[in-house]
Structures are given as C-alpha cells and as structure tokens.
N, C-alpha and C positions, 0 to 999 in steps of 0.2 A: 560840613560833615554829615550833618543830617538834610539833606533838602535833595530831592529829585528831579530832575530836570522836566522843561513842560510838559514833551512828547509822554512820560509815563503817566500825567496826567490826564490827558486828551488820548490814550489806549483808554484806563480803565474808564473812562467817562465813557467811551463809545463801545466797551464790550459788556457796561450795565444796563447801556441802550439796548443794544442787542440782545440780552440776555432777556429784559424784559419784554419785547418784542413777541422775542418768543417763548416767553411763558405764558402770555396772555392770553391765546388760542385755549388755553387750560381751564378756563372760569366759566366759559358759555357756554359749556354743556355740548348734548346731543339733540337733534331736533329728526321726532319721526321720518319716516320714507319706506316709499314704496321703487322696489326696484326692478326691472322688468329685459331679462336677459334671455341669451335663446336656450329652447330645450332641445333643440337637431342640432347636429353637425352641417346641416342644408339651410339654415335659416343664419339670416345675418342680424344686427343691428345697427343701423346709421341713421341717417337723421332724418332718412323718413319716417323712423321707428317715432326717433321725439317727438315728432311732429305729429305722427297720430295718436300717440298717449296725452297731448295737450290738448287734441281737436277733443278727446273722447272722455278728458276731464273738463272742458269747457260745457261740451255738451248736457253734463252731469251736473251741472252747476255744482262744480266739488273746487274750491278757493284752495290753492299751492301756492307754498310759498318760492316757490323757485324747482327748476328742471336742468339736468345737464345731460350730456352723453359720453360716455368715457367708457375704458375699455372694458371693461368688465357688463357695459350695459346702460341702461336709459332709469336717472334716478332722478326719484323727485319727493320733495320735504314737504311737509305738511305742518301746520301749527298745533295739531295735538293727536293724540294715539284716535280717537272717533273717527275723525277726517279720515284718516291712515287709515282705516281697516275696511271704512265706505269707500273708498278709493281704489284698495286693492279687490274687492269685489268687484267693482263697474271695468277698472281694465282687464279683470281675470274674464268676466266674460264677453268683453270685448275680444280680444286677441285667442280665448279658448274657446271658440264656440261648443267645441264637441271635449267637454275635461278629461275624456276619457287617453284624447289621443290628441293632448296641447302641445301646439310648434311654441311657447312660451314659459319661460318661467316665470312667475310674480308674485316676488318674494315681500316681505316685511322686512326694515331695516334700520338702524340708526347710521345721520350722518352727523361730521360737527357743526356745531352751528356758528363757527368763526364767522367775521364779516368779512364780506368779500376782498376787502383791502389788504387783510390779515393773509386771506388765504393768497393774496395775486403775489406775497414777495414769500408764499412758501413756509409763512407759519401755520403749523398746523399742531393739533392738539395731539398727546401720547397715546399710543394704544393702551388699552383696559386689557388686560387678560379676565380670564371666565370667574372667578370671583372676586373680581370687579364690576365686573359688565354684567353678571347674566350671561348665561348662554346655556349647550347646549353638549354633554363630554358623551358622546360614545367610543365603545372596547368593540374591536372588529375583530372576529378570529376569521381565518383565510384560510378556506377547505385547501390542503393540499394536497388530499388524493383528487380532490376532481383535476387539478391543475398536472397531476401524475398519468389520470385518466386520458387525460385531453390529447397529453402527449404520446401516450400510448397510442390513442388514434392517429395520430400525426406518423407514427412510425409504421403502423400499420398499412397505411398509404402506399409510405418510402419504399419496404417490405414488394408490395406489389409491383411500384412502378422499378425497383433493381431486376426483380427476376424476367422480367418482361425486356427489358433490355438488353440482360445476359441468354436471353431464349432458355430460360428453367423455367421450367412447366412443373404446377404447386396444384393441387385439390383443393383450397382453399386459405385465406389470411384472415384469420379473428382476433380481437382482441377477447382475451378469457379471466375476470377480474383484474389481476395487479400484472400480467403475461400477453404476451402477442401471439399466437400457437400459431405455424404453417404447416400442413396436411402434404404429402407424398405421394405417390403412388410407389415409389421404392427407395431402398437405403441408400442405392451411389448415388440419386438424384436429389435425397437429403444431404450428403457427404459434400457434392458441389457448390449446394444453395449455401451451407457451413460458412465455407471457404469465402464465399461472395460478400455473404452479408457479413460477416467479424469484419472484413477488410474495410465495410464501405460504413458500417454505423455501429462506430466504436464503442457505443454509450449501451449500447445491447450487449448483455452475455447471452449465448443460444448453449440451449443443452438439448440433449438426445432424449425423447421419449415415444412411447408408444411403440409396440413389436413390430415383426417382422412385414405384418401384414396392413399396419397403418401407421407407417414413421412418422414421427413427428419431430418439429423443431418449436421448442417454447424458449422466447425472447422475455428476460426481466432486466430492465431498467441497475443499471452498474449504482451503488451507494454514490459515489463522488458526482454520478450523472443525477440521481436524484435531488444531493443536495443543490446541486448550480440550475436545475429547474425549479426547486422553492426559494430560491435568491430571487432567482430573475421574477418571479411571480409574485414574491414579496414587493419588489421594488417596481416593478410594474401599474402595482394596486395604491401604492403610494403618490404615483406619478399623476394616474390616471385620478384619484380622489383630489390630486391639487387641482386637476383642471374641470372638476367638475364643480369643487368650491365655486370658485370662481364667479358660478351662475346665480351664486346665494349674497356674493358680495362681501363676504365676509374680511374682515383688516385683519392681519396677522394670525391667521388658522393655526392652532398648534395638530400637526401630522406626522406622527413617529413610530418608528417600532416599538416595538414592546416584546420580549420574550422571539422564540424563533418561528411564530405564525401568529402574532397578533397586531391589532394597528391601533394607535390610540390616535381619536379625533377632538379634536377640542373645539367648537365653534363658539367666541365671545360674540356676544352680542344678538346673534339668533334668536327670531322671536318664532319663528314660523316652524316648529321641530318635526312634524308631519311633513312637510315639504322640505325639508333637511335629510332624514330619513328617504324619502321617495328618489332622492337625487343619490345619496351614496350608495343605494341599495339597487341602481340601474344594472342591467348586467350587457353588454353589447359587445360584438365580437367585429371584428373586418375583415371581410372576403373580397376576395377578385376572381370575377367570376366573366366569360368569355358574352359579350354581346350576341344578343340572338337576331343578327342579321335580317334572317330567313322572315321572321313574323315582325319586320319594323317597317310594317305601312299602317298610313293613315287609317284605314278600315281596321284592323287588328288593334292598332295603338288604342281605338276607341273603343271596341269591343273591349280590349281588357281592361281600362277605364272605369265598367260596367260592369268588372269583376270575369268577365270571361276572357281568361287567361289559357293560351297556347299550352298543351302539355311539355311538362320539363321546363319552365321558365317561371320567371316571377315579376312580374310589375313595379316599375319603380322611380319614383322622380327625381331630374338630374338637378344640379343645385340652380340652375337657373330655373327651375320649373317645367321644364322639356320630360314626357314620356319616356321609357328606357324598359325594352324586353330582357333581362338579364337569364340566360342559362344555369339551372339551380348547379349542374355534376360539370365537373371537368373547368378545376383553376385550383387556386391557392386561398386557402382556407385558416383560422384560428388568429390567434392572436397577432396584435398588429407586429410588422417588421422592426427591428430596432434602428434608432436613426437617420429620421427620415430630416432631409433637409434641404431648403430651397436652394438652386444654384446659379449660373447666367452659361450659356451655351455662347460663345465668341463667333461659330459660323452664323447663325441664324439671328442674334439679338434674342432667343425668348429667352423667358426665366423658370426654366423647367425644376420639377421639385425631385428630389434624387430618394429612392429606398436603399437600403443596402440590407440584404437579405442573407443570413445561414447559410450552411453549405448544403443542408436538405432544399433548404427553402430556394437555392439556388439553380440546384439540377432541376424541379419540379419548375420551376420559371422558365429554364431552358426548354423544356420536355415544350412544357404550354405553345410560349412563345413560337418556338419553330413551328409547331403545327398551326399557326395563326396565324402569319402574316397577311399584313393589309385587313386587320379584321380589327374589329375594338374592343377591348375588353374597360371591362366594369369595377370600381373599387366602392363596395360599398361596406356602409356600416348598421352591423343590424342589431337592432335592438327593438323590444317589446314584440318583435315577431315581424317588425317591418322594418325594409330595407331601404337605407338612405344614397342614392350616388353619388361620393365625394368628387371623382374625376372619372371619365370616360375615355381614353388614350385611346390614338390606334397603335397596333404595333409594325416599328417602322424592321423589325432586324429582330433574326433570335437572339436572344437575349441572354449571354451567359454570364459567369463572372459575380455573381451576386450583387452588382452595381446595377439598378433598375434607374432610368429616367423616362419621368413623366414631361413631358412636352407639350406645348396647344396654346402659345400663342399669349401665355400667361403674365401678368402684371407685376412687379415685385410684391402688391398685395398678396393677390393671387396666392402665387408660389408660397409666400409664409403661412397662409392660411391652410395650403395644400397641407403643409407639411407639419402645421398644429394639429388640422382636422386628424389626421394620419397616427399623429403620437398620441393623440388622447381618447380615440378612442374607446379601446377596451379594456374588461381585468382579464388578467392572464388565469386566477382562478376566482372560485364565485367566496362570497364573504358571508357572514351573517354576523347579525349584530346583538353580541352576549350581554353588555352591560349598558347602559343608558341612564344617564340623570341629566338630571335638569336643575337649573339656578337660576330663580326668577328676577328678573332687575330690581328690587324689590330690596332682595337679600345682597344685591351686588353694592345697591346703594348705601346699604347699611355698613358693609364691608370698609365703603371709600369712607366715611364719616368715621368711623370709626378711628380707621387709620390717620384721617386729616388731626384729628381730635388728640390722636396722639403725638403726632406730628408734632402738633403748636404747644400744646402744655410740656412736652418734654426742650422744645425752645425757648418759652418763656423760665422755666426751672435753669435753665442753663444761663440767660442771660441776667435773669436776676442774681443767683450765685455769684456771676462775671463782674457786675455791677458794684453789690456789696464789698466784695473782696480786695477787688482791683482799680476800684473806683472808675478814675477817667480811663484807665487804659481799659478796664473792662468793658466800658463802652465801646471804645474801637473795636476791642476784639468780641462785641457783637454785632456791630455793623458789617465787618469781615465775614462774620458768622453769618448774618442773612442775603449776604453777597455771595456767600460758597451756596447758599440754596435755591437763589435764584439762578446762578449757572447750573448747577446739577439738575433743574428741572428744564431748565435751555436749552443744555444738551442733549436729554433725554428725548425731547421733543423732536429739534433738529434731528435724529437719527432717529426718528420714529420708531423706537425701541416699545416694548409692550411691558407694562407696570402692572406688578401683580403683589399681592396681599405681602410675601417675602422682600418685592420689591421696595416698600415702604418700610418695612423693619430696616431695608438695608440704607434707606434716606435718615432714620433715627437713631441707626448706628453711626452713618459720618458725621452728624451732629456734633456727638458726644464727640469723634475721635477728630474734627476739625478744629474744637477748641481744642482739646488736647495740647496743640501747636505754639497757638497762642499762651496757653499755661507753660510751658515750656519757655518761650520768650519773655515773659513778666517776670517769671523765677530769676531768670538769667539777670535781668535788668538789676531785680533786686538787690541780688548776688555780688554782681558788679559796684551798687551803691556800699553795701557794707564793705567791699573791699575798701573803700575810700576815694572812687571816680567821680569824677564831675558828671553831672545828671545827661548833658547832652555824650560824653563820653561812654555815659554806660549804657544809652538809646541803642549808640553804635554798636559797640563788644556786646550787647545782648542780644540782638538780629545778628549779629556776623557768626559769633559762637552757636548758636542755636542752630542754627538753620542746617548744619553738618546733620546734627541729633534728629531734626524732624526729617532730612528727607531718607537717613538711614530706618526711619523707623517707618516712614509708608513706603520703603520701597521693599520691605519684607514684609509688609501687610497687602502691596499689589500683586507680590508674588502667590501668595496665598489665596487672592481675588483669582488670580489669572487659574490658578489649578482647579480651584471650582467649577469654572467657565469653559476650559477644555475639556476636563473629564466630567462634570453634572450633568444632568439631564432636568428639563421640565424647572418648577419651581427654581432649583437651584443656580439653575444658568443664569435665569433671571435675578436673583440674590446678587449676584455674581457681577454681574453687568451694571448696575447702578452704584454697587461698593466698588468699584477700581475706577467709577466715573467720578465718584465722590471723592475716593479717595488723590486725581489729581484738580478737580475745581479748588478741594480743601488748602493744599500745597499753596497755589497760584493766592488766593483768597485771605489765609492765615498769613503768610509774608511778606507779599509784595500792599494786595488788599490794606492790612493792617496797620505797613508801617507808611505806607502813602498817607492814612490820617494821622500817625504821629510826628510824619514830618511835618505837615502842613498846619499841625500845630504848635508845636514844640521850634521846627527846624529854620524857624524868621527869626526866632528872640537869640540877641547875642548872649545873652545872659540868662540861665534858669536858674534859680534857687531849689526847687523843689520838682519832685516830680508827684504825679496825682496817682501813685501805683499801690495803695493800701498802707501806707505808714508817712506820713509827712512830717517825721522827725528824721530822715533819710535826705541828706543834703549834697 
C-alpha cells in the first residue's frame, strides 16, 4: 500500500544529483576581470585579440588567472580587484594609444568563478540584479523633437527630389522650426506642387501661405505620423543601447521603457560608470554615400592620409584597413534602414546581406542608384565626427523596390556581421541622461547577506516548529522542505534567471507556503487516525485525500504568480518568476519528496502500532 517502486527512487536520487549540481555554481562567488571589446563597428575581435592581451599582460608581469574569447569579447580574471585595475591600465594603453580616439573598449568586470568542470556541463551561477550586485541605474529621456527634426530633414530632401522629377520649379526647400516651407514664384505653380506632394508624402499636411507675391507651401508633420516617428525612435534607442551594452559585458542588463520618451538602464555589476556613461551616450548615424572614384589613386589616397583631402569628400578606412575617398552630398543619409539581414543568392553561391528600405528611402535609392551604375558606393557609420566603412558595393542594376542587396563575395560570417554592423548602428534620436545612481558592491553584498540571513533563520523557525509538532513526520517534511530549496535555486540557475532583493522575499514566501502542504498531509493523517484507520491506512487516505486540496490551492496561487509576470514590470516580474518556480518545486517536493521518505520508512513493516506524527496515543 505504502512502498514505491525503485524507478521513483533512482528519479529523485538523480534530480537531487542534479539539483545540487547546479546549485553549486552559487557558493564561489565572482572573481574580478578585465574585459576588452571593440569600440568601431570596423574593428573585430578573435583570437588574435587574446593573444595579444596575454602577450601584453605577460609582458607587464601582471599574473591572470585565466583568459577566454567569447562573443561579446576577450575576458580575463584576475585574483583580486589591484591586479584588475593595473591590468586595465596596461591593456587600455596598450590597445589605446591615442584615448582620445580608442578602436577599444576596456572595461571592468565581474565573472563567476565556478570551476571549470562546473562550468564545461553548463552549471553556471544566477544572475544578481542591481541591488544585489552593485551596479549602475541610469533614466534616459529621448529628445523627440530632435528625432521630429531629423525627419523634417529627411522630408525636406524628398520635397526636392519629387519636384525635380515632376519638373516643378520651387525658389527654395527649408525646413522652418517644427515646418518644411517651399517658396514659389506663383500660385498655379504652388496649386500643382499641392497636388504632387499630398499624393506622394502622406505624413505631411501642406497649407497655403504667404501672398500673392511670395506663395508658399508650409508642410507640418500629421499627429498619427509624429507619433509612429517617436515609436520607431523609441525603439530604435532600445535596440541600439542592447548592442552597445554588449561592449561592457554586462549578464542580464535591465532595458525598458518607462513613460512615452524615457528609457530606464539598469547595469548590475558595472564597476567602470564613466565608461558606461561614455558608451550609452555615443551618438552615430549611417550613411551611404557614393565612392569618389575620380580622387582613388595611390598619390591622392596618400595625400589625404596626411589630411589633404579632395574637396567634397571625406577619408575613410574600409573594414579590412583599405583607404576609401567617400563623396560627402549625393546618397542616402539618417538613421539606419530597418531590417537588415543576411541572405545566400542561389545563382552566384555569395551570402549577400539584404536592406529593405521605406518607401522614401526607396525612391531616393532608385534616383541614386540609376545614376551610378558600375560605380561603388559607401556604407558608413559615423560617429565622434569620423566615419567608419562597414561595406563598399558596386552597384550592379538600379535598384528599385525598397529590397537593397549588398554582394562581394561574402562569408556567412561576413554577411551576419554586415547585417549586425547595419542594425546597431545608430539612435534614431539623441538621449541625455536625467537621473544616475549608483550601488556600490559593498551595499549589494550587504543586500545578499542580508537576505541569506533571512532566508535560513526563517527555515530553521520552520523546521524546528515541524519537528516539535509533528515529530518523525516533521522531519520528513523538512527534508522535503530543503529538497523544494535546492530545486528552486537549480532551477533558477538552470534558466539563468536574474535574483533580485524581491526575488529572495519570493524564495521566503514558498518556504512558508511549501510547508503549508505538508501541514495539510499530517492533518489529514491525523484525521484519519481518530476516525479509527490503521496507521499504514491512514499514511494512504492522508496523501490520497490531500493532494486534491494542495494542488487546488497552488494552482490559484500560480494563477496569481502568472498575472504579476505578464502584467508587472521591473522588480515584480521578478517576484513573479521565482514564486510560480517555487510554487511547482514545492508541489513535486511536499508529495511525491515527502512521502518517498515515509514510505521507505514506514512502508517495509507489515505491522505499525503507532505512527510518530505528534500524539502516540493515536493507534
């Protein structure tokens, strides 16, 4: 009646293996590092990078504990915060000779310091959120008029290049604060240009100003069009801040909106907040601007080299290192295209990287393109006032349709990188940064203690209670009890989920409500003995009866988890996320957990007199 067959034996034996396994990762801490990632969209890192960040700490006679390369960059541990900051000095001017204008980043970092056996089957420690860890919260507000501006420019362009096509001849295209004004020389010739421009850039209303003698058309941006230009600028700034993290290294960055133009940044574990700051605070835009043929000899190449630059061009290096005369007028300008993404071409074998561009951004590519052929144009990304060439194309065909491929013979590397370099570029508008604090690891450390502290004295209050009360069974059902905690941080682990000060309130609430379960089951036992059951009888009908009661009652407490977790934000989600982890380890742990040790005690003797469940006058 009571005894379990092996197989449930030999599970939970090998998911407390497992569970331990991966809690372990949890106890040995973080061990400093220095991390060294690119600052260009033109500069790579691979293992020549490692290789000379160990030649140049060998050199230094600076002792690491270990080196890797992984995607985000070239990291390496040190045995104490000293090492770590003489370290990042000697590679920062190593790799920066000129700080002004660094192809590198070289950051400050924490990694875990699992042992490597730990880390080879994929245990790895929980993320910390920011007070846990330290780190580093900035409040981003996101100018939207400049982002209204920009686009005003963009129209202003469009403006030109429509009338120019329809052969309407305009005295001038300005943009005039938050307005686009076109200038006339008469009213039917304003009346046509009307007609032209509503049909062709919907997102403009034109009204009539200025008299007889200097007609005007002034263009303002429609509300519906404003608002889908500070979406797309919002989300843009989001996109491009994930990819700029990236160079900081940071585990689990919280990046969210906040309100209808603000961004909240959350960096745990950031020791370096000056070069955190310097990195979200870049501003770079991507242009495609037409190669300058004409000035690309050797003699010129060098000359502007040497700062003497051709008029109307700008100098620029290709990502292999190759010179590049780029034409500053006449291409496709602002913010990067949306969805750019690598492809494979079936006639040719290359792995060309594809734009798909707007319906302005589409005609202005055609306009270009036709007039180009067999000519190369330039995609760069400019930033701090210099310009980087992510890819150099010739153009094979005018190019219409808003579907751009770039071609050359490209590697599937290549191409993904084309088409990262492409998306992460730029913000769509510029940012400044309103609010900043800081949490030093200090206070983050006091945070986890804190927490830990309460952690175990709210488990030992629990299991002593358990103990007294319920005698032998209470011991099971605290064994069960440190069995549901070991999965819960297993799992957490496993899904490398990020643990935050709420997080651990929510590990000290399944606690309470895992026993819960168990009190429920020893009731029932009881219940069963005073009815007049035999003690192995009433082992049975009090797990069988029960079990109905506990899983009705977490499965409207998961319900409850799950709504926090869809609709919360920040902190909460996180609440969220370790109560409905808890809330099924508990289940699995309080049931099956529990009465595994009362079978295997109880369920060998044909005979019990008594049971050990707090009254042994109960037969």
């Amino acid at each position: 009646m009571n005894r379990y067959p092996v197989w449930v034996y030999i599970t939970l034996v090998v998911a407390l293996a497992i569970g331990l396994l991966y809690t372990l990762p949890n106890f040995y801490g973080e061990s400093p590092a220095v991390q060294v990632s690119s600052a260009r969209a033109t500069v790579k890192i691979d293992q020549a990078t490692l290789e000379r960040v160990q030649q140049t700490l060998d050199q230094a006679n600076i002792p690491y504990t270990g080196a890797r390369l992984d995607q985000t960059g070239v990291k390496v541990r040190f045995a104490d915060t000293d090492t770590q900051l003489r370290a990042r000095d000697v590679i920062d001017q190593a790799f920066n000779p000129d700080p002004a204008n660094g192809d590198y980043t070289v950051a400050l970092n924490l990694l875990p310091a699992s042992p490597n056996w730990l880390t080879a089957i994929g245990a790895l420690p929980m993320y910390l959120g920011l007070d846990l860890r330290g780190g580093v919260h900035f409040l981003l507000q996101v100018d939207m008029r400049g982002a209204i501006v920009k686009r005003l420019d963009a129209l202003a362009g469009d403006i030109r290049t429509l009338l120019r096509d329809q052969r309407v001849r305009h005295s001038g295209v300005s943009r005039e604060g938050g307005t686009v004004v076109v200038r006339f020389r008469d009213a039917e010739t304003r009346d046509k240009a009307r007609e032209i421009l509503s049909n062709n850039l919907p997102e403009l209303a034109f009204s009539d100003a200025g008299g007889a003698s200097e007609p005007r058309l002034v263009g303002t941006i429609r509300p519906e069009a404003q608002q889908r230009i500070q979406e797309y600028a919002l989300k843009q700034n989001i996109q491009t801040l994930h990819n700029r993290i990236n160079e900081l290294g940071v585990a689990e960055p919280v990046i969210q909106q906040q309100g209808a133009d603000r961004i909240v940044v959350q960096l745990p574990g950031v020791q370096d907040t000056a070069r955190a700051k310097e990195i979200l605070g870049r501003t770079a835009t991507l242009e495609i601007r037409m190669v300058d043929e004409e000035n690309m000899t050797a003699e010129k190449l060098a000359a502007a080299a040497r700062g003497e630059v051709p008029f109307g061009s700008g100098y620029n290096v290709t990502r292999g290192g190759y010179p590049l005369l780029a034409k500053r007028r006449g291409g496709l300008t602002g913010a990067p295209p949306p969805a750019p993404t690598p492809g494979c071409d079936a006639g040719t074998n290359d792995r060309p990287g594809h734009l798909t561009l707007d319906a302005t951004g589409a005609r202005i590519f055609r306009d270009v393109t036709r007039e180009n052929i067999g000519k190369r144009m330039a995609i760069l990304l400019i930033e701090k006032g210099k310009g980087e060439v992510v890819t150099a194309p010739v153009i094979r065909d005018e190019i219409g349709g808003g579907r751009v491929q770039i071609s050359g013979r490209m590697t599937a590397a290549e191409a993904n990188d084309v088409a990262l370099l492409l998306r992460a570029g730029s913000l769509a508008a510029p940012m400044d940064i309103v609010e900043e604090r800081t949490i030093g690891p200090s206070l983050g450390k006091e945070n986890i203690e804190r927490g830990f502290q309460s952690t175990l004295w709210g488990f030992v209050a629990v299991v002593a209670f358990m103990c007294v009360y319920y005698m032998l069974f209470g011991v099971f059902s605290s064994i069960a009890l440190a069995a549901n905690l070991l999965f819960l941080i297993a799992l957490l682990s496993m899904l490398q989920a990020t643990l935050t000060l709420p997080g651990i309130a929510a590990i000290a609430l399944t606690l309470g409500m895992a026993i819960d379960a168990n009190v429920l089951i020893n009731e029932r036992i009881r219940e069963e003995l005073r009815n007049g059951m035999s003690p192995q009888a009433a082992i049975h009908a009090g797990y069988e009866r029960a079990f109905g009661t506990i899983l009705d009652a977490n499965i409207t407490t998961l319900i409850a988890a799950l709504a926090l977790l869809i609709f919360g934000t920040g902190p909460v989600r996180g609440f969220a996320v370790v109560h409905a982890l808890g809330i099924l380890t508990s289940i699995f742990s309080s049931v099956v957990g529990s009465r595994a040790l009362v079978n295997l005690w109880y369920g060998s003797r044909r005979k019990v007199e008594r049971l050990a469940i707090g009254n042994t006058s109960w037969k």
